[in-house]
C-alpha positions as CSV (number, residue, x, y, z in Angstrom):
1,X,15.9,22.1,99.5
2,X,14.3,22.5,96.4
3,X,14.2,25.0,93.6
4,X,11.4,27.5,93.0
5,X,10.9,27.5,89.0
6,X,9.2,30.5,87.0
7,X,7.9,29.7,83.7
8,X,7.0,31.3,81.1
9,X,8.1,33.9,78.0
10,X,11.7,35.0,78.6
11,X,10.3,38.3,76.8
12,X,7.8,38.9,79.6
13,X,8.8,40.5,83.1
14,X,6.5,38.3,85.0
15,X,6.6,34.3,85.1
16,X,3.2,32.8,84.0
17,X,3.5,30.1,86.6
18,X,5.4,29.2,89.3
19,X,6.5,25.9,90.7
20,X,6.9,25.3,94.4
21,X,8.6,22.6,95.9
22,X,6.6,21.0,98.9
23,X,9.8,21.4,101.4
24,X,8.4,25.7,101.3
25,X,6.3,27.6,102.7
26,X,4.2,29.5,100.8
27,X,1.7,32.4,102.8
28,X,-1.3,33.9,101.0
29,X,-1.9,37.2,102.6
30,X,-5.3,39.2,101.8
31,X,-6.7,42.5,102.8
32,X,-3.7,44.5,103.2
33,X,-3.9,48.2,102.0
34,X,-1.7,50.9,101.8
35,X,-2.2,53.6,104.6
36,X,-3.2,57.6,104.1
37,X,0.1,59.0,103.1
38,X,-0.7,62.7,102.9
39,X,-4.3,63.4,105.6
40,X,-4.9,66.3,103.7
41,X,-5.6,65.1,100.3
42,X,-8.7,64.5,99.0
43,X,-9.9,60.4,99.9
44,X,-9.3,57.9,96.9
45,X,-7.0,60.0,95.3
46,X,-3.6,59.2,94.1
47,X,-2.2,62.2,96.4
48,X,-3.7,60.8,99.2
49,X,-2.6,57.2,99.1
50,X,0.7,58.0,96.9
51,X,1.7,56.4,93.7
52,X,2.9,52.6,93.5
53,X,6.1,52.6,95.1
54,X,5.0,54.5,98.2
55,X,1.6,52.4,98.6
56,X,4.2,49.7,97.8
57,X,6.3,50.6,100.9
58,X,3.5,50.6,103.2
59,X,2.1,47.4,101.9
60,X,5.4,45.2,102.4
61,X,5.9,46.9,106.2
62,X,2.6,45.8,107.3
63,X,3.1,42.1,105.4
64,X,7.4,42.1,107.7
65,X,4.8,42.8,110.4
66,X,3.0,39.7,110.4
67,X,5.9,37.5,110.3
């Protein structure tokens, strides 16, 4: 099986590319929001949909869902 290789600045904490090896899958998933975390905030707020971890949560659930 092959390696997946990041690339880029090793004082950056994201890889500027990424190289795939053909023996793996790779799934693009699109659409997925997080859901209403607290019904009685006000819509589009941040109390509403809760900061990045919790909309984070939400948003990994639904993609373990699909697979």
């Amino acid at each position: 099986m092959g390696r997946i290789t990041r690339m880029g600045s090793d004082q950056t904490q994201y890889a500027e590319s990424i190289s795939i090896p053909s023996d793996i899958s790779l799934v693009y998933v699109s659409g997925i929001f997080a859901d209403i975390g607290d019904s009685s905030a006000p819509v589009g707020t941040i109390k509403a949909y809760g900061y990045t971890q919790t909309q984070t949560v939400f948003i990994l659930n639904k993609i373990q869902n699909i697979f």
